[in-house]
N, C-alpha and C positions, 0 to 999 in steps of 0.2 A: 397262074404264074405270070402269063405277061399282063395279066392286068398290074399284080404287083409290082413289076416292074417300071411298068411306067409309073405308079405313082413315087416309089424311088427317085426315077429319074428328073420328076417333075420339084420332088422335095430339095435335089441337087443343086439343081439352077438355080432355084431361089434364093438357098444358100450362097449360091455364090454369087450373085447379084448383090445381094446383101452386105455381102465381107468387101469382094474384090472390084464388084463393076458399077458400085455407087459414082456417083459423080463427087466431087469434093466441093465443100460446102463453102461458099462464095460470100458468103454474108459477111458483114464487117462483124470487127468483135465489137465485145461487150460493151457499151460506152463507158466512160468515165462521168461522175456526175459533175454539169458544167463542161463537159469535157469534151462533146461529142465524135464517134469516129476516129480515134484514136489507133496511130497506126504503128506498128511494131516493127521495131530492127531486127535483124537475123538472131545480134543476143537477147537475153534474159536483163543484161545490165543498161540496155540501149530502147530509144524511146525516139521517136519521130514525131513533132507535135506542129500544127502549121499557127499562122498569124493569129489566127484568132483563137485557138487553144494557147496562145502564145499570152496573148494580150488577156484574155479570161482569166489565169492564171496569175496574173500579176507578176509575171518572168522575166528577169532583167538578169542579162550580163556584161560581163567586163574583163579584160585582161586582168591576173589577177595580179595585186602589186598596185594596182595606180586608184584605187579606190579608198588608201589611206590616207594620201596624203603629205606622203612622208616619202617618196621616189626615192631621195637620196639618202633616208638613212634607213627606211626599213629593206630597202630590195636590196641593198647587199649588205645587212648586218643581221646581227642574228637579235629578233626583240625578246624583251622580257616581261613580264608584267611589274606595275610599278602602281604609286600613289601617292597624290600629294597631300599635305598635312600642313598644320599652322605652325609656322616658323618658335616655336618653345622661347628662343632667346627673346623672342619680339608678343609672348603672349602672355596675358595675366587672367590667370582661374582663380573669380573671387568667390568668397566664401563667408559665412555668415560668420562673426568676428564672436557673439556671443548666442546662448540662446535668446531666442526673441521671436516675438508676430514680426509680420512682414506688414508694414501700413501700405507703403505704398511703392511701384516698380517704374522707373520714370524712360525705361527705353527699350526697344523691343531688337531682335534681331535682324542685323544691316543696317541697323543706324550707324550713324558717322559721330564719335565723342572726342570729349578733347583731357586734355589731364585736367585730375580737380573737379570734374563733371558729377554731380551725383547721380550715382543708378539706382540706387537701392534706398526705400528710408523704413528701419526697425524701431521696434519699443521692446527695450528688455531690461527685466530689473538690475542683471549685471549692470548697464550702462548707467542706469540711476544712481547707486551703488559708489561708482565711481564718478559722476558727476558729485553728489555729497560728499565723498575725500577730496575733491577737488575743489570744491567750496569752503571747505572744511581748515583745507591747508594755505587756503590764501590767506583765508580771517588769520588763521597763527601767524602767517609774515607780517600782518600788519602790527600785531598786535607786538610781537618780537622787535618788529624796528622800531614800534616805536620807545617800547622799555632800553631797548639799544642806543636811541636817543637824548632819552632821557638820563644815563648812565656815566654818555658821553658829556651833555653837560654837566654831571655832579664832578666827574672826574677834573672838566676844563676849570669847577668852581675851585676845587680843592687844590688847584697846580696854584690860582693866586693868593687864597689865604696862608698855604704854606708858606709862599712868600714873603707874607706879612707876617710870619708867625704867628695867625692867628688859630690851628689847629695844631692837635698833637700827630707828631706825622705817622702815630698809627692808623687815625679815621684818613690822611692821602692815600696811604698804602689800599684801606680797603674801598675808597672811591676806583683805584684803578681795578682791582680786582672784581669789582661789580660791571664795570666795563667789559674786563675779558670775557664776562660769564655771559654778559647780552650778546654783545659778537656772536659768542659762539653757540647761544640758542637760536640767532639769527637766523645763524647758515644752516642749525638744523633744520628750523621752518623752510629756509629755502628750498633746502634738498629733498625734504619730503612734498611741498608744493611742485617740484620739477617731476618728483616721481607716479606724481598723483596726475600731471598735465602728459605724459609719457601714457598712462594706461587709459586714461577720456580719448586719447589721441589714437590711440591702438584701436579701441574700440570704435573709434569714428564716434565719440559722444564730445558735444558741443559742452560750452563751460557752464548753461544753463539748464537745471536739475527735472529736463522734462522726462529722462528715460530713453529720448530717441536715440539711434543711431543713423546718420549717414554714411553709407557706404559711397566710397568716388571711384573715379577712374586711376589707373593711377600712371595712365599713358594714355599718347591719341592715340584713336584706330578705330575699330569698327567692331560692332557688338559682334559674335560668331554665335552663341548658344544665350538661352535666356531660361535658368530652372526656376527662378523664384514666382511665386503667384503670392498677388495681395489678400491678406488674411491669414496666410498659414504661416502654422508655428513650426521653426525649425531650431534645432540643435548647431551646435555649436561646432564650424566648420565644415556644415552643408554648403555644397554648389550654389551658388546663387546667376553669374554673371560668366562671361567667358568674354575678353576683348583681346583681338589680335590686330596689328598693322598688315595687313594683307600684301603690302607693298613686296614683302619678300615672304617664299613658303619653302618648306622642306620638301622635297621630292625622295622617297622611300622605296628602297627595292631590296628584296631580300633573295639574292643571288644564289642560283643552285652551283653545289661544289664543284661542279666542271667549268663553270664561270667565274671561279672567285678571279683568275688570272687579268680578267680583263679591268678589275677598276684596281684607282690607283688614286690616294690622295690629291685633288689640284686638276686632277684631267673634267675633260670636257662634256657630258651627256646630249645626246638628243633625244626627245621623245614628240609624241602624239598624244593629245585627249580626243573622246569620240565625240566631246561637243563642238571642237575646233577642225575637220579632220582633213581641211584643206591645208593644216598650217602646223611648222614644226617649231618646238619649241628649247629651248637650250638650257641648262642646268650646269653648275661645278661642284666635282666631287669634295668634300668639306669633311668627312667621316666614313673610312673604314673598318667592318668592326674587328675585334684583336680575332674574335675562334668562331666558328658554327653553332649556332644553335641543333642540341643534342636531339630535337624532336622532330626539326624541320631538315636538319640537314643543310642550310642556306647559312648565307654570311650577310649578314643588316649592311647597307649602304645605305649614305645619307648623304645629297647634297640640298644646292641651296638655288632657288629659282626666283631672278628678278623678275618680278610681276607689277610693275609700273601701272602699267593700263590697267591692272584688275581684270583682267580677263580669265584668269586662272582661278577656283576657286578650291577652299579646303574641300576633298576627302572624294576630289575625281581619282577615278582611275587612269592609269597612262601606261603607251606601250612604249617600252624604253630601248634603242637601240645601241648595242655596244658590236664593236667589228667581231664578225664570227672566227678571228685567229684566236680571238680569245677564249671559246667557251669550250675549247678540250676535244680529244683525237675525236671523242664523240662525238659530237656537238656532228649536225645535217650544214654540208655544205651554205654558204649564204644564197647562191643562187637558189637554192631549193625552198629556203625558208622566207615564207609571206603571210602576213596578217589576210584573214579576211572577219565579215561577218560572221559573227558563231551562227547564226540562220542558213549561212551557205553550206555547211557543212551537216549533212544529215548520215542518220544510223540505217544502213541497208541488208539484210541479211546479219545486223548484229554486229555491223561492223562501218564507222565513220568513212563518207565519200563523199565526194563534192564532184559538181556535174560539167565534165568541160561541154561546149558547145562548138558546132560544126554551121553557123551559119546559112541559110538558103538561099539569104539574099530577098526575101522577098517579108523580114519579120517573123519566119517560121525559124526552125533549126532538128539538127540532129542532136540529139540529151545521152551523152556516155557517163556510166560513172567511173569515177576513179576513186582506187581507195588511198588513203593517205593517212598520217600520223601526225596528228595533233602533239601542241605543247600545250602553256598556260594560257589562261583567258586574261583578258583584262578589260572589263566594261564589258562592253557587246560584242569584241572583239576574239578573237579565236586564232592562235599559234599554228600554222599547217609548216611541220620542218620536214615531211618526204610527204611524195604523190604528185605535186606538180610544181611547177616552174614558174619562177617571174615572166610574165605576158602571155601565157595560157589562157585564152578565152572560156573563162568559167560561171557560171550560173551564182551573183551575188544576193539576187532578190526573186525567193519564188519558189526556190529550192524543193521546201515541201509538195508545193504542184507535180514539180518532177518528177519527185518519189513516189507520191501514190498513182500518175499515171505509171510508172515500170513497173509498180506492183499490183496493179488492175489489170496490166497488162500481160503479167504471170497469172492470173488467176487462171485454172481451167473450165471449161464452158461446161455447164451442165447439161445431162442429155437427157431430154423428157420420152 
């Protein structure tokens, strides 16, 4: 029996050595790859990462707010996504006038034209077609004036022999009568030679019966699209050319119903593109639409954007700011709402947060998330209307780095 017991007693301690009087396990966790030693805040949402896991990462931040660009109209306005587009009043979509081959395309996209320029040159038998009435209808003018002519002088003959009595004044009567009748086949040749110079001219077909078409500009500006290719045969009213004056562009935003309040014919827009995003750009309201669209829910707004310089071009995206009084009881205070990179903004536990930063001072920092509520995108750009604040030091570049160290850092350690 005491032997039993002591081996009992011996089996105990081990036991509890085992459970209660280990020493606790000092080892750094699990590295991150690239990451190394990677050190953990008291939460689960929180990440401690120094200079050189800092700079590995490729980790930048910034007050958030001052990396658009736009200081004075996105940090206290509420934005919206927008886009610019070729001014319609100032753009000509040409198209192929008949069927026909495509010979040859004489200008490519971003070229600079002037009116009258040819872009396009076709062969199609339409244009032949009407080049032969057109040829067809002069020969008849001539040949009309000149019976016209002729008619004129029998008439002028028979004004002096009546005179003299030398006719009976029924052949005068029918000298004049042959007269009106030339006249009046005259002018039909004319009118159908006008009608005939009218459809050669439609067609952009030249008075000489080769079949081609020239297609022109029929304004200056600058080529935007180019569908035609030489050799191929198109129908009648294909895309060919696209030319817009770029000097002026449409700016397009399709406003949600809690914003329609804020535009107003005549008023003034600011916005941002993300290729410009040191620089704000200005827009007038030109077109508000009458109702909502039934699918979107949104109201079309159209203004009008001098673009002089050309530095604006068709079919960027733009973050458009209107004052946040406007966009309804709902609408996220304006202090709250700030543009960042959609990259800063990652999905953590299934749910968007962006990583403010706690500075070390030495290129390291402390990484928190915050969760926040996203609005629309526009470009690369991403709407945050609640979760943080204008000049919150937040993580714009790297984002991802951040998230997979707190989720490496969540992992639990395996025990062999």
């Amino acid at each position: 029996m005491i032997r039993h017991g002591l081996v009992f007693l011996a089996v105990s301690a081990a036991l509890a050595s085992a459970c209660g009087g280990a020493k606790p396990d000092s080892s750094p966790p699990a590295d991150m790859p690239g990451m190394p030693g990677i050190a953990r805040a008291d939460s689960a949402q929180e990440i401690v990462l120094s200079a050189a896991q800092v700079a590995h990462g490729g980790v930048r931040w910034a007050p958030a707010g001052t990396g658009t660009g736009s200081d004075a109209a996105l940090g206290v306005m509420t934005a919206l996504p927008g886009q610019l587009t070729p001014n319609e009043d100032q753009t000509a979509r040409l198209g192929a006038p008949a069927q026909g081959r495509i010979l040859a395309v004489r200008v490519s996209p971003g070229d600079r034209v002037r009116r009258g320029q040819i872009l396009v040159t076709l062969q199609s038998p339409h244009a032949g077609m009407a080049q032969a009435d057109l040829s067809k209808a002069a020969s008849a003018v001539t040949a009309k004036r000149a019976q016209s002519t002729f008619a004129k002088n029998a008439r002028e003959r028979a004004d002096r022999l009546l005179a003299l009595k030398a006719i009976p004044r029924q052949d005068y009567e029918k000298a004049i009568a042959d007269e009106q009748l030339a006249q009046t086949e005259l002018a039909q040749a004319d009118a159908e030679l006008q009608r005939a110079r009218m459809t050669a001219a439609a067609l952009g077909a030249g008075e000489t019966a080769t079949g081609e078409i020239a297609l022109r500009s029929p304004q200056n500006g600058v080529v935007l699209e180019r569908f035609a290719t030489p050799g191929a045969v198109v129908e009648a009213g294909a895309p060919l050319v696209v030319v817009t004056e770029p000097a002026q562009l449409w700016l397009t935003v399709n406003a949600p119903e809690t914003s329609i309040g804020a535009f107003r014919t005549g008023m003034s827009l600011r916005f941002t593109v993300p290729a410009f995003p040191a620089d704000t750009f200005t827009a007038r309201v030109t077109a508000v639409g009458a109702g909502l669209d039934p699918a979107t829910r949104t109201l079309p707004v159209r203004a009008t954007v001098v673009n002089a310089a050309g530095r604006l071009k068709p079919a960027m995206f733009a973050a458009v700011a209107i004052p946040a009084a406007g966009t309804g009881s709902g609408a996220a205070p304006a202090s709250t709402t700030v543009m960042l990179a959609a990259d800063a903004v990652q999905l953590l536990g299934g749910k968007p947060v962006v990583f403010e930063v706690m500075p070390d001072g030495t290129g390291g920092g402390h990484f928190m998330a915050r969760a926040v509520e996203t609005g629309g995108r526009s470009g690369g750009w991403i709407i945050v209307t609640r979760g943080i604040t204008r000049g919150d030091v937040v993580v714009v570049e790297g984002a991802f780095a951040v998230k997979a160290a707190i989720e490496k850092g969540k992992m639990p350690k395996m025990e062999m």
